[in-house]
KOLSE-861460 format. One record per residue (C-alpha): x, y, z; residue number from 1. Coordinates in nm, 3 decimals, padded with zeros to 5 digits. Layout:
! KOLSE-861460
REC      xx      yy      zz num
REC       X       Y       Z NUM
...
//
This chain:
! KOLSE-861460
REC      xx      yy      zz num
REC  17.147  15.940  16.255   1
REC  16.893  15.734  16.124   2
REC  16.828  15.802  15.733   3
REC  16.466  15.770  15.665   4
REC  16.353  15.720  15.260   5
REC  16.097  15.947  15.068   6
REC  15.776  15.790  15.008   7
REC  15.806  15.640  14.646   8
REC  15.608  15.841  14.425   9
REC  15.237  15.717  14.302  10
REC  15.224  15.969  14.002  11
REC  15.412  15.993  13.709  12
REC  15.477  16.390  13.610  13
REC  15.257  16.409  13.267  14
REC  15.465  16.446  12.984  15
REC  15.546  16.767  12.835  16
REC  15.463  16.986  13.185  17
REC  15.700  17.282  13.196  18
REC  15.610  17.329  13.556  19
REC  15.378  17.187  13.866  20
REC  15.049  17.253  13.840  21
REC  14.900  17.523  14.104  22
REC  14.655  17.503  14.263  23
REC  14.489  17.756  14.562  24
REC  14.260  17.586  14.771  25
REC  14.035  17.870  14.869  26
REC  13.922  17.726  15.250  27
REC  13.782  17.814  15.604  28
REC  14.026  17.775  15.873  29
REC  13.881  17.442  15.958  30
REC  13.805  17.184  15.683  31
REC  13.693  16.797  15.667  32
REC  13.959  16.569  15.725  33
REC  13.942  16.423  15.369  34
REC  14.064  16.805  15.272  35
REC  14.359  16.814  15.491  36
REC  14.475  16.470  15.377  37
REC  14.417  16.606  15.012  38
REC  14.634  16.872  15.062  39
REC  14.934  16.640  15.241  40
REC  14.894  16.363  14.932  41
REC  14.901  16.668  14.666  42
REC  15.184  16.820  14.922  43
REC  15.385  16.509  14.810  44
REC  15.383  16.539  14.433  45
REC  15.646  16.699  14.234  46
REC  15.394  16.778  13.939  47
REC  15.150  16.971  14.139  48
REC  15.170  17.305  14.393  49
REC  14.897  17.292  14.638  50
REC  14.894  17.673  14.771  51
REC  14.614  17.710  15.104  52
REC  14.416  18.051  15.139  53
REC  14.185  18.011  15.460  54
REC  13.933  18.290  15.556  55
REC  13.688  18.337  15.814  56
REC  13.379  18.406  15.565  57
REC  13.446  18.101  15.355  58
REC  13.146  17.875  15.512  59
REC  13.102  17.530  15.354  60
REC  12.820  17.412  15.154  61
REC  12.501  17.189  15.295  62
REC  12.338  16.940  15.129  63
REC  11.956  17.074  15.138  64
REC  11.648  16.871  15.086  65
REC  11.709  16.530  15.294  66
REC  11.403  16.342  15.390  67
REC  11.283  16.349  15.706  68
REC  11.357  15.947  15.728  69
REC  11.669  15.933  15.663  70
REC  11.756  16.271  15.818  71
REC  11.648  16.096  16.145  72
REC  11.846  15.761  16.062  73
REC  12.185  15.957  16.037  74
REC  12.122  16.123  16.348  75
REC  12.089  15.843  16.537  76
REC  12.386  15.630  16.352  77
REC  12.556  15.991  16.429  78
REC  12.475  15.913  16.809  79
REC  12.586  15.580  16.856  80
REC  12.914  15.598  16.602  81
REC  13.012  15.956  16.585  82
REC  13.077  16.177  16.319  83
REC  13.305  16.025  15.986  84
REC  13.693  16.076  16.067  85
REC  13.684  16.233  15.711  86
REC  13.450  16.495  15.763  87
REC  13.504  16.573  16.123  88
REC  13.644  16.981  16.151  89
REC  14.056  16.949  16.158  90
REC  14.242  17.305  16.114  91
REC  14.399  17.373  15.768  92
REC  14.726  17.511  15.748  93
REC  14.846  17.739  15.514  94
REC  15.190  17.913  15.474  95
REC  15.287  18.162  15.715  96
REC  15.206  18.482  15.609  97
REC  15.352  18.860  15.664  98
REC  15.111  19.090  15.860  99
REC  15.073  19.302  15.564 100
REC  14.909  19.045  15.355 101
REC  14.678  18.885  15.630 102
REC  14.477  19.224  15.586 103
REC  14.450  19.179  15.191 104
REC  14.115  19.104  15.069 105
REC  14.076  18.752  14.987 106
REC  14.105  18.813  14.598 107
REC  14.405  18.992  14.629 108
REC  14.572  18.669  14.832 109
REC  14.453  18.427  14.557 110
REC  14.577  18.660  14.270 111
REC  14.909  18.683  14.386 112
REC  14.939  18.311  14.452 113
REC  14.937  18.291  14.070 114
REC  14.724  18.011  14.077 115
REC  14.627  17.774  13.745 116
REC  14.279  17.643  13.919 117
REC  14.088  17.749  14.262 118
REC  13.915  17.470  14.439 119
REC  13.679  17.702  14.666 120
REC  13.567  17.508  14.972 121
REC  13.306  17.795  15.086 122
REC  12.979  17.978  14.908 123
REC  12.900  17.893  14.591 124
REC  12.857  18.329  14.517 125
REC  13.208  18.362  14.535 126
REC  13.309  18.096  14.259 127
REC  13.240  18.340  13.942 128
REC  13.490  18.646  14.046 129
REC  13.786  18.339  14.162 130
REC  13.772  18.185  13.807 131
REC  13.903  18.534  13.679 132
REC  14.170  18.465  13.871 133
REC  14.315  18.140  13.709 134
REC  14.297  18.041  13.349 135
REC  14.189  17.688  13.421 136
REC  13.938  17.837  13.629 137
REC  13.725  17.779  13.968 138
REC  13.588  17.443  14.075 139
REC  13.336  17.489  14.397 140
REC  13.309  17.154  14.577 141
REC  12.956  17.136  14.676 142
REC  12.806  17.015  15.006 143
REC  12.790  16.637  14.897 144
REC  13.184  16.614  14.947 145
REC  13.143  16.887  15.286 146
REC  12.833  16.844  15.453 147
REC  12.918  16.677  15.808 148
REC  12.592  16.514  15.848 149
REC  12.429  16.445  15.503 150
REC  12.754  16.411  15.204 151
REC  12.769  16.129  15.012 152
REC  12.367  16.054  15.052 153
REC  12.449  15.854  14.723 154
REC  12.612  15.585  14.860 155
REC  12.330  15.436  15.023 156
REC  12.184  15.346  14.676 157
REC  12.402  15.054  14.678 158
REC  12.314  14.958  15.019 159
REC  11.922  14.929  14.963 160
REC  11.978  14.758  14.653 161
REC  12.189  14.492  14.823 162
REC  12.510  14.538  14.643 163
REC  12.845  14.404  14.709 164
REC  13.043  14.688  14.533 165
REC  12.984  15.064  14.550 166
REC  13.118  15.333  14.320 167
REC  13.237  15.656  14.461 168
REC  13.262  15.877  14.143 169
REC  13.325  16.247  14.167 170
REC  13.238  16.489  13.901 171
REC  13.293  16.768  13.783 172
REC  12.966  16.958  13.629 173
REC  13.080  17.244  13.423 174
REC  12.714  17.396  13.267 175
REC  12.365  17.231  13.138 176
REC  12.575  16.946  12.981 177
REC  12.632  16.600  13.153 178
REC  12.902  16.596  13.385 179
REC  13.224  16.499  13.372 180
REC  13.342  16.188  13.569 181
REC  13.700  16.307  13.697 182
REC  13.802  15.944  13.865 183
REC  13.630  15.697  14.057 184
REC  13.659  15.393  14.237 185
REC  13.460  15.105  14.360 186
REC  13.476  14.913  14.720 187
REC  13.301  14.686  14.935 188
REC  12.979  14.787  15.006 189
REC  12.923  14.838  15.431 190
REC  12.561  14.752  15.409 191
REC  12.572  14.706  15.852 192
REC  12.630  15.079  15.834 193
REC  12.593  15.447  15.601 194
REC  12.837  15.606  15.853 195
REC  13.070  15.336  15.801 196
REC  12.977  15.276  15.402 197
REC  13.062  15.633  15.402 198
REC  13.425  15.692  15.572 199
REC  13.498  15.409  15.345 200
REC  13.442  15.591  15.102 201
REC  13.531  15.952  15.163 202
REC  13.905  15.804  15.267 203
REC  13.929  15.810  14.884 204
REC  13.804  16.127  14.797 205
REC  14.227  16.334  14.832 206
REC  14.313  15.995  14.599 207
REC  14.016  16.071  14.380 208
REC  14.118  16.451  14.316 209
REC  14.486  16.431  14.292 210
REC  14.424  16.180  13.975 211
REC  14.136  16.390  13.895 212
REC  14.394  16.700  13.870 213
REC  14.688  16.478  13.729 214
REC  14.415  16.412  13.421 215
REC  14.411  16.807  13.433 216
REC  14.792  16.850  13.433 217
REC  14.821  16.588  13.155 218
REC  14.578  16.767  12.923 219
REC  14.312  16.488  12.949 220
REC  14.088  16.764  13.055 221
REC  14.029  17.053  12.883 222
REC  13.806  17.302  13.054 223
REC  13.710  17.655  12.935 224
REC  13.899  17.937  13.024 225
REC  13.810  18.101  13.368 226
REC  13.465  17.905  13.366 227
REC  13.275  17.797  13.665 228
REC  13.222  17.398  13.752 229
REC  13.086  17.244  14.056 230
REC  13.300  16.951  14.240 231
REC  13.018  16.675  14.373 232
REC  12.906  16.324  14.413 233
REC  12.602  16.178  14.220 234
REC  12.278  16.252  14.344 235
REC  12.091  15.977  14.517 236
REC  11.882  15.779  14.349 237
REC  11.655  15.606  14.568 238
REC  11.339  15.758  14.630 239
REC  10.998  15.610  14.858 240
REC  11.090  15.512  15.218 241
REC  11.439  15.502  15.201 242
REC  11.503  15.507  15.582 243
REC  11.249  15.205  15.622 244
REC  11.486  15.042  15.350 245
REC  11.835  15.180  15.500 246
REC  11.733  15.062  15.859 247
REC  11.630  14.681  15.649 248
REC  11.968  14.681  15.496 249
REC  12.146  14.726  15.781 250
REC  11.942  14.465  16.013 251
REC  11.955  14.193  15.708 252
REC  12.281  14.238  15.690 253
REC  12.477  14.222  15.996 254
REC  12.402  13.854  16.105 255
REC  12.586  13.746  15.789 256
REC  12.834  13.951  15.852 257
REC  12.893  13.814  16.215 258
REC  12.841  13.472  16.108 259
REC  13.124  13.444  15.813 260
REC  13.321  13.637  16.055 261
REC  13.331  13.470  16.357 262
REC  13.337  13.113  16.183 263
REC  13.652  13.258  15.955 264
REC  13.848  13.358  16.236 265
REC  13.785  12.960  16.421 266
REC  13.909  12.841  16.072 267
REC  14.148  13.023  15.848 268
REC  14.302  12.908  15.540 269
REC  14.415  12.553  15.376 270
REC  14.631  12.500  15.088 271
REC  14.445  12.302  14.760 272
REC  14.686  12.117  14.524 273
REC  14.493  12.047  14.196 274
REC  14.543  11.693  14.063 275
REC  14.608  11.616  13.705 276
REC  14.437  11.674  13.353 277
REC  14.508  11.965  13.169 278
REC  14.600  12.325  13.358 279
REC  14.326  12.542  13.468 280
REC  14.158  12.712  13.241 281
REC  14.136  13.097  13.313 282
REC  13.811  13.126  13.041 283
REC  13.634  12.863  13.299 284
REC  13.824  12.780  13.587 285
REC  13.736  12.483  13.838 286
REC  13.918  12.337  14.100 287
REC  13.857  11.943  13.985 288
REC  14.031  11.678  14.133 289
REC  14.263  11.781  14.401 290
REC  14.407  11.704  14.756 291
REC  14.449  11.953  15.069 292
REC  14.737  12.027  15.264 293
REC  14.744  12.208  15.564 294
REC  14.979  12.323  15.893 295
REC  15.034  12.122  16.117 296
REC  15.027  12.395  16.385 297
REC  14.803  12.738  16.277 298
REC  14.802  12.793  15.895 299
REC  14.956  12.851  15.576 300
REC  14.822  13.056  15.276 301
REC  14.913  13.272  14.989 302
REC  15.094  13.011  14.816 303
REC  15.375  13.013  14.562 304
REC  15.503  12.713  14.403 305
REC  15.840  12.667  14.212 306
REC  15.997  12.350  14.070 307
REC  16.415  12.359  14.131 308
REC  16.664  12.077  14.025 309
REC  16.350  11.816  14.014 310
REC  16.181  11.941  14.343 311
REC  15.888  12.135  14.413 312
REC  15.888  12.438  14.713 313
REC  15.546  12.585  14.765 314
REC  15.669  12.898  14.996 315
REC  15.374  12.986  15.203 316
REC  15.258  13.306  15.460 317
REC  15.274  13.109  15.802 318
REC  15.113  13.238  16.112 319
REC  15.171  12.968  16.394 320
REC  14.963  13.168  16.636 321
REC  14.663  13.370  16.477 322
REC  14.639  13.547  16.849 323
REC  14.984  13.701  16.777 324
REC  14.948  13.893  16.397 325
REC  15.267  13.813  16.283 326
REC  15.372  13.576  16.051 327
REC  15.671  13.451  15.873 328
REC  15.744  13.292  15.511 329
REC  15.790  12.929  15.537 330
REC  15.891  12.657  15.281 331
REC  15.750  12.332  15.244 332
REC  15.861  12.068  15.017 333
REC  15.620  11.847  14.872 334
REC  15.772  11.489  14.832 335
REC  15.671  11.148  14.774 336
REC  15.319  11.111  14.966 337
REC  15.271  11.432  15.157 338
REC  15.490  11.717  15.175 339
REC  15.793  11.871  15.432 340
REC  15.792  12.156  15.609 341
REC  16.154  12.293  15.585 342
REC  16.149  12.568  15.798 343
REC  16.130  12.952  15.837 344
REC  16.319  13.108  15.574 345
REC  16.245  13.475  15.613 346
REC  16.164  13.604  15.951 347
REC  16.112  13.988  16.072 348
REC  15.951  14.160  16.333 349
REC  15.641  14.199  16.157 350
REC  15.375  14.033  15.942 351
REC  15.528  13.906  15.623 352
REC  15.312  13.721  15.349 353
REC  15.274  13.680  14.979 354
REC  15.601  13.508  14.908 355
REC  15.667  13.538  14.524 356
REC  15.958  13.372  14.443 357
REC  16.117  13.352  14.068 358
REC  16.448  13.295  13.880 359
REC  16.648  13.534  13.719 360
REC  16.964  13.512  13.524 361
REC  17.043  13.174  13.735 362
REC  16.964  13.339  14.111 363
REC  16.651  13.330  14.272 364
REC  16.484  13.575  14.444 365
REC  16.180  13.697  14.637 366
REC  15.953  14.017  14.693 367
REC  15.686  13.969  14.969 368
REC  15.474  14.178  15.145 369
REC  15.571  14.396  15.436 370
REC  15.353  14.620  15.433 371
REC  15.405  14.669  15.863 372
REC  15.744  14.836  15.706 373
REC  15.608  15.062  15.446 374
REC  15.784  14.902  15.214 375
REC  15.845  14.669  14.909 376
REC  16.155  14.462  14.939 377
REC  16.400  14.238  14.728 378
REC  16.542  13.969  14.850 379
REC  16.804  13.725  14.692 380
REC  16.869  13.335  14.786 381
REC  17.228  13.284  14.917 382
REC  17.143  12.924  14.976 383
REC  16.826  12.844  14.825 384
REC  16.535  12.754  14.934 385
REC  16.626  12.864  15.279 386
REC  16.895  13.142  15.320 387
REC  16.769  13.496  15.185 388
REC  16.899  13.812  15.198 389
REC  16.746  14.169  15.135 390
REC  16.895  14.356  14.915 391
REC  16.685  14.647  14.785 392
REC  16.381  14.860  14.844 393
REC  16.175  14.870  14.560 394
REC  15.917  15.085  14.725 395
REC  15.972  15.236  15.029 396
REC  15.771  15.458  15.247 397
REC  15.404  15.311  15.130 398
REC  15.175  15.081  15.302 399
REC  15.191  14.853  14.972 400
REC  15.036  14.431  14.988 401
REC  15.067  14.140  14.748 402
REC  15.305  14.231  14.522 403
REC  15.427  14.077  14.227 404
REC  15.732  14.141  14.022 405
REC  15.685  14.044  13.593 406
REC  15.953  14.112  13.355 407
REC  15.783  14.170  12.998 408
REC  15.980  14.311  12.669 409
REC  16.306  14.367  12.851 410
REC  16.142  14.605  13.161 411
REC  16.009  14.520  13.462 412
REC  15.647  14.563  13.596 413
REC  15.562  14.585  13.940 414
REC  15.184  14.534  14.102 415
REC  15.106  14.678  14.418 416
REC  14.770  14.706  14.579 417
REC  14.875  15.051  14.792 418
REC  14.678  15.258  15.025 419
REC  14.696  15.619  14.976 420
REC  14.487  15.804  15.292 421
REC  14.432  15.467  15.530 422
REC  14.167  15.338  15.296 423
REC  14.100  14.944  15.182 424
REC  14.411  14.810  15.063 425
REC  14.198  14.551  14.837 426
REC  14.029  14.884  14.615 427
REC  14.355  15.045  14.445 428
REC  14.651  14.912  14.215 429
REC  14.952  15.068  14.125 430
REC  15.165  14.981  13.872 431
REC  15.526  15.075  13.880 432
REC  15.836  14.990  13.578 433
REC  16.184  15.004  13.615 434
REC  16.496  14.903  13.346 435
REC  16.667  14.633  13.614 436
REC  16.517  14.407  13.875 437
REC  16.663  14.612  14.108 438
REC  16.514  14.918  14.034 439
REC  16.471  15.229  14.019 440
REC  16.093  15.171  13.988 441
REC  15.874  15.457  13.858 442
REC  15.516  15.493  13.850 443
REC  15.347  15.423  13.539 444
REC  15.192  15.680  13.353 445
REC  14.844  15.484  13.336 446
REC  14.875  15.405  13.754 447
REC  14.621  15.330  13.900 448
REC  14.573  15.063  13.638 449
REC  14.287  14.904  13.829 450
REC  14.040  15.091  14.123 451
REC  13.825  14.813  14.167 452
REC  13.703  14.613  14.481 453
REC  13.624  14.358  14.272 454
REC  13.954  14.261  14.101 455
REC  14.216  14.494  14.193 456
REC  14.376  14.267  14.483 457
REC  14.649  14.061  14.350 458
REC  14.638  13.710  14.364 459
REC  14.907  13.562  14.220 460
REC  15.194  13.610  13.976 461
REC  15.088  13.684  13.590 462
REC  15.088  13.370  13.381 463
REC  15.075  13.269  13.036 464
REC  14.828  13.010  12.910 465
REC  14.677  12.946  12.586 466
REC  14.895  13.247  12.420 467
REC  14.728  13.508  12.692 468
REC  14.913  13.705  12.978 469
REC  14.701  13.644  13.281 470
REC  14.693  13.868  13.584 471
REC  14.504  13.697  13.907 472
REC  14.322  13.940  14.145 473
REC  14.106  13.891  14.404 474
REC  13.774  13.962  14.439 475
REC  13.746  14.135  14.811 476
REC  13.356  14.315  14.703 477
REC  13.152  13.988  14.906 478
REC  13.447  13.979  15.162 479
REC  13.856  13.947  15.171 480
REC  13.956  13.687  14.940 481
REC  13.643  13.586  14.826 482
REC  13.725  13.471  14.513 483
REC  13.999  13.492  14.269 484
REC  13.933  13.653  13.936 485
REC  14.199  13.642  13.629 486
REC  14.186  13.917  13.394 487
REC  14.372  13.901  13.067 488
REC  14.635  14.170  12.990 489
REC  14.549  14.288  12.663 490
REC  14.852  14.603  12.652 491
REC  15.120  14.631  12.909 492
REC  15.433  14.861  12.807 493
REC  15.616  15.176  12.966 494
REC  15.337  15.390  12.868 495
REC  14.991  15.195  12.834 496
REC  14.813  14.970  13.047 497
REC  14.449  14.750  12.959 498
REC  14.301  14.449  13.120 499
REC  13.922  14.277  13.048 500
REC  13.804  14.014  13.339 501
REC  13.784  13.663  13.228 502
REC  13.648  13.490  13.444 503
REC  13.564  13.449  13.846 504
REC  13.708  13.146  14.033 505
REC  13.463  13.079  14.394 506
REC  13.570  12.741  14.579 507
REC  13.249  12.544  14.552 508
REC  13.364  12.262  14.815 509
REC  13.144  12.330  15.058 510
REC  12.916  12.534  15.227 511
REC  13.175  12.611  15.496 512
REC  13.411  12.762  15.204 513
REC  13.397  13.119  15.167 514
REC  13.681  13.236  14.922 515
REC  13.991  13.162  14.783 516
REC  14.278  13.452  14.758 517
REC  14.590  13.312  14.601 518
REC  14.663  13.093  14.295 519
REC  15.025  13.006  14.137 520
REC  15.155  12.726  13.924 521
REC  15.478  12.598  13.833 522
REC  15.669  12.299  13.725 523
REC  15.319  12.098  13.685 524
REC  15.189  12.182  14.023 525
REC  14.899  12.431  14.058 526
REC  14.799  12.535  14.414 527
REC  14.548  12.765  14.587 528
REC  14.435  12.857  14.910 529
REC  14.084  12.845  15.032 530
REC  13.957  12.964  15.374 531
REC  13.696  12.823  15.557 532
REC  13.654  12.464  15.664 533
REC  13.650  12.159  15.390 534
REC  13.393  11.936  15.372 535
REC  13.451  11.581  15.632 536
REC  13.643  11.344  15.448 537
REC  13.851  11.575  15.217 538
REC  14.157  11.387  15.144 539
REC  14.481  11.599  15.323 540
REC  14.870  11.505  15.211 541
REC  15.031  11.405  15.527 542
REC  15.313  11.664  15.680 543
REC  15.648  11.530  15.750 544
REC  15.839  11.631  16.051 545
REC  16.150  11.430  15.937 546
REC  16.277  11.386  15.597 547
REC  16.044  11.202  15.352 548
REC  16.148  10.838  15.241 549
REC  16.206  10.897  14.876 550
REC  15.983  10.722  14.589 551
REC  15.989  10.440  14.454 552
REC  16.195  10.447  14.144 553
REC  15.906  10.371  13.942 554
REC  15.634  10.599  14.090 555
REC  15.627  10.977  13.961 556
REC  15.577  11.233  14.142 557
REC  15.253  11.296  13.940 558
REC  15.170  10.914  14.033 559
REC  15.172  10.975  14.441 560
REC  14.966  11.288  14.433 561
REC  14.722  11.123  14.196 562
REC  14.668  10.825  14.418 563
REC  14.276  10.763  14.564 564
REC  14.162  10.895  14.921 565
REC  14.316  10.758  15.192 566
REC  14.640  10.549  15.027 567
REC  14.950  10.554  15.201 568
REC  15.037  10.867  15.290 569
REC  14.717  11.056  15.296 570
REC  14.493  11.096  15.552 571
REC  14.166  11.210  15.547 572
REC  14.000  11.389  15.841 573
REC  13.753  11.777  15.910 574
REC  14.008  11.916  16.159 575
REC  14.014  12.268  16.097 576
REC  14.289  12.616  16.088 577
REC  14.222  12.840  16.361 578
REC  14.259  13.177  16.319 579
REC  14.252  13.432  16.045 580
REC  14.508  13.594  15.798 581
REC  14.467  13.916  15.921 582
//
C-alpha cells in the first residue's frame, strides 16, 4: 500500500488562536468554480473550519450597469472562448445532513453551525439578519467576484492602458469609509484577451480570501461586531469607448505576442559567463565583458556555479530534446579554454531544473525543482559532482518551482514560488523555516512574503555583497524570465519578513534577447542565462567531449576566460538553442 504525504501546509496557525476559525459559507447549490476551490484550499487548513449551507433561494449577485460596448465585446470573446473555468456553475457540497434539518429555515442551519463569520454568496437583503448570527459578522460577496459574464470588469483597466502587470485586489467595504484591501496580488497582464486576463486572475481569488481570513484569524482585522461588509473587486476605471479601446488592446497586442513566442521556442536559452572587474553590482547591474557557453545538443539554463578543491561546476537544467518536456540536471566543468560537460547527474522521469547546489558541514547537497512530483526534494552528493542521492522531502504534495535553500542566524529559510488553485507559478512566494536542513519546514508566519509578477520568481540563491543580503527574482510581468530583479532583504527571521527592489537586470545584447531568468556566483565566476539568440560574432567557450588538456602552469584560470574573441579555444559563431524551457 502506497503511502501518499499531506500537502505541506501554506499557512502558519496565527498565534494565540484557541481554536479554527469558522466560517459558514451561506451558498446556492451551484457556485463559481473559484468558490468550490476556496472551500477545498480553506478545507486544508488546520486554523480555519469552512462549514457549507446551500439553499435554493440564495441567487448570486449581477454586476448592473455595463456599457453596451463592452457588454457586446464579452459576448462575443464568450462565443469564441467560452465561459472562465472559475466562474463556470460547479455543484457545492456541503455535509450530509439529517432529514430533520434539511426542512429548517435557512437561519436556523447557520445558527446552529456556530459560525464566527458568514460569507453569503446570494442577495444582498439577506446579509443584515446573518450578521446576528456570528460575532465577526456577514461579508456579502458582490457580483464583481460572481457575475458569469461581467466580474472583474476592473481588470481591463490595465489592458487599455497597456500594462505589463495587473493587480487583483479584493476588498472588503464595511460602511461610507474607504475600503479595506484584504490581500492582493499582481500578474502578467493578458492584453490578447479579458476572458483570459480574467481566469488569470480569478484562479487567485480562494488564495486571496484564505489570507484575507488568516489576517482575520490573526487579529490583523478587526471588524465591528455583527456588522455588514460587502466582498468585491475595484470598480473600473476606464470610462469613453472602452470596447473600441479593449478590441485595440487586444489586436496591438497579439502579433508581439506570437512573434517573441514563436522565435523563443526556435531559440531557447544560452549560458553568459561574466569576465573580470569587480562583481556585479546589484544597485546597477550590467552584464560587461563576458563570453557565452552553450549545449552542444538542445540547451542548458538556470545555472548554478560552485568552486570545489580548485574547480568550478556550473550544474545546469538540460533539455536535449525541447520536443520531449523533460529535462535532467547536468554538470559541466569549466576548464582551461572552454568548459566539459560531465554528464547527467540527476535523472527522473520528469522535468527537473533549478539545480542549487551548496555545502554544508563538509557534504554537499542539492534542492531542485520537481515540481511534475509535487514536491521539494533534498538530495546529498555520495560522490560529488556526480553521484546524488535523495534523501528528504522538504515539501511534499505542492506544485512548488525554483527553490532555494539559505541558512541565516542558525535556521533555515526556504523560497518557493508555489501555485495554490492552478494559477501562474511566477505571481506567489512562499517562505517556509525549519531548525535543520533536513527539515521539518513550516510556513512562515509573514508567507506569502512576495505576490508579485514582477519579482516574486526566484532567480537565484540569496547573496551577500557590499554588506546586503540579496534575493534574485525574476521579473515574469513582460514575459517568463524577462529579466532578473534583486531585491535586498532588509528583515528575515522566524517571525518577520521585508524586501525593497534594487534594481532590474534586462540583457541588452541584442535585439534578439528577450530576458534573462537565473543568476549565481561563486568562487569568482558569475553566470547567467539569457534566452533568445546572441548577436553574430558573440564569442562562445568551446565544449569538450573528452577531458580538457590542463593549463599551462602559468596561465590562471581567470587568464583563459579573459583572453580576446576568437583565441585558442573559443569560437565565435550565431548558431542558435532550439527549443524552449517550458
Amino acid at each position: 500500500m502506497t503511502v501518499v504525504p499531506s500537502a505541506t501546509s501554506l499557512y502558519a496557525t496565527p498565534d494565540g488562536l484557541q481554536r479554527p476559525l469558522r466560517v459558514v459559507l451561506v451558498t446556492p447549490p451551484q457556485v463559481p468554480g473559484w468558490v468550490h476551490a476556496f472551500h477545498a484550499l480553506a478545507s486544508g487548513c488546520d486554523w480555519l473550519e469552512p462549514v457549507v449551507v446551500t439553499t435554493d433561494d440564495a441567487v448570486l449577485p449581477q454586476v448592473v450597469k455595463v456599457p453596451l460596448g463592452l457588454r457586446a465585446f464579452i459576448a462575443f470573446e464568450h462565443a469564441v472562448l467560452g465561459v472562465n473555468r472559475s466562474l463556470a456553475r460547479v455543484p457545492m457540497l456541503q455535509a450530509a445532513a439529517t432529514p430533520a434539518d434539511a426542512v429548517l429555515p435557512l437561519h436556523e442551519r447557520v445558527a446552529a453551525a456556530h459560525p464566527d463569520l458568514v460569507i453569503l454568496f446570494g442577495p444582498e437583503a439577506w446579509a443584515e439578519s446573518l450578521a446576528r448570527l456570528a460575532p465577526l459578522g456577514c461579508w456579502h460577496a458582490s457580483g464583481s467576484l460572481l457575475d458569469r459574464r461581467h466580474a472583474g470588469l476592473s481588470l481591463v483597466d490595465p489592458m487599455v492602458r497597456g500594462e505589463t502587470a495587473t493587480q487583483i485586489a479584493l476588498m472588503l467595504q464595511a460602511g461610507e469609509g474607504a475600503p479595506l484591501d484584504l490581500a492582493a496580488s499582481w500578474g502578467r497582464t493578458r492584453a490578447t484577451s479579458f476572458l483570459k486576463q480574467r481566469e488569470d486572475a480569478f484562479r487567485k481569488l480562494p488564495g486571496l480570501l484564505v489570507r484575507g481570513l488568516h489576517r482575520l484569524a490573526g487579529g490583523y482585522l478587526r471588524p465591528s461586531s455583527h456588522a455588514v461588509a460587502t466582498l468585491q473587486l475595484p470598480p473600473m476605471s476606464s470610462t469613453g469607448a472602452i470596447a473600441l479601446r479593449t478590441l485595440w488592446s487586444t489586436v496591438r497586442s497579439s502579433p508581439r505576442w506570437l512573434t517573441g513566442w514563436f522565435r523563443n521556442v526556435r531559440v531557447g536559452w544560452t549560458l553568459v559567463l561574466r569576465l573580470g572587474g569587480l562583481p556585479l553590482d546589484p544597485e546597477s547591474p550590467a552584464i560587461g565583458s563576458h563570453a557565452l557557453l552553450k549545449a552542444p545538443k538542445g540547451w542548458w539554463g538556470d545555472p548554478f556555479v560552485v568552486a570545489a578543491n580548485g574547480r568550478k561546476f556550473v550544474f545546469v537544467e538540460e533539455m536535449a530534446d525541447p520536443r520531449s518536456r523533460k529535462a535532467n540536471i547536468a554538470c559541466v566543468e569549466l576548464v582551461a579554454g572552454g568548459a566539459q560537460r560531465l554528464g547527467v547527474a540527476i535523472d527522473e522521469p520528469g522535468h527537473l531544473s533549478f539545480p542549487q547546489v551548496f555545502e554544508w558541514q563538509g557534504t554537499w547537497y542539492m534542492t531542485l525543482e520537481s515540481g511534475y512530483d509535487r514536491r521539494v526534494s533534498l538530495y546529498q552528493a555520495t560522490d560529488f559532482p556526480m553521484g546524488w542521492s535523495r534523501i528528504a522531502d522538504l515539501v511534499t504534495g505542492r506544485v512548488a518551482v525554483d527553490p532555494v535553500l539559505h541558512h541565516h542566524e542558525g535556521r533555515w529559510y526556504l523560497f518557493a514560488n508555489v501555485a495554490e488553485n492552478h494559477n501562474n507559478t511566477c505571481d506567489e512566494l512562499f517562505l517556509f523555516v525549519a531548525d535543520r536542513l533536513e527539515g521539518p519546514y513550516l510556513p512562515h508566519p509573514a508567507s506569502p512574503i512576495v505576490c508579485d509578477v514582477r519579482r516574486a520568481r526566484m532567480a537565484g540563491r540569496l547573496f551577500r555583497r557590499g554588506g546586503r543580503l540579496v534575493r534574485p527574482g525574476q521579473d515574469c510581468a513582460p514575459g517568463y524570465g524577462n529579466a532578473v530583479v534583486f531585491n535586498e532583504v532588509m528583515e528575515l527571521s522566524p517571525t518577520a519578513y521585508r524586501e525593497r527592489a534594487l534594481s532590474r537586470l534586462a540583457p541588452r545584447l541584442a535585439r534578439m534577447v528577450d530576458g534573462c531568468h537565473t543568476y549565481n556566483a561563486d568562487g569568482g565566476i558569475e553566470v547567467l542565462d539569457i534566452l533568445g539568440r546572441p548577436p553574430n560574432g558573440t564569442a562562445f567557450l568551446q565544449v569538450f567531449d573528452a577531458p580538457a588538456l590542463p593549463p599551462p602552469s602559468n596561465v590562471t584560470f581567470s587568464d583563459r576566460f579573459g583572453m580576446a574573441r576568437n583565441a585558442p579555444g573559443v569560437t565565435s559563431h550565431g548558431a542558435a538553442h532550439t527549443g524552449p524551457r517550458r
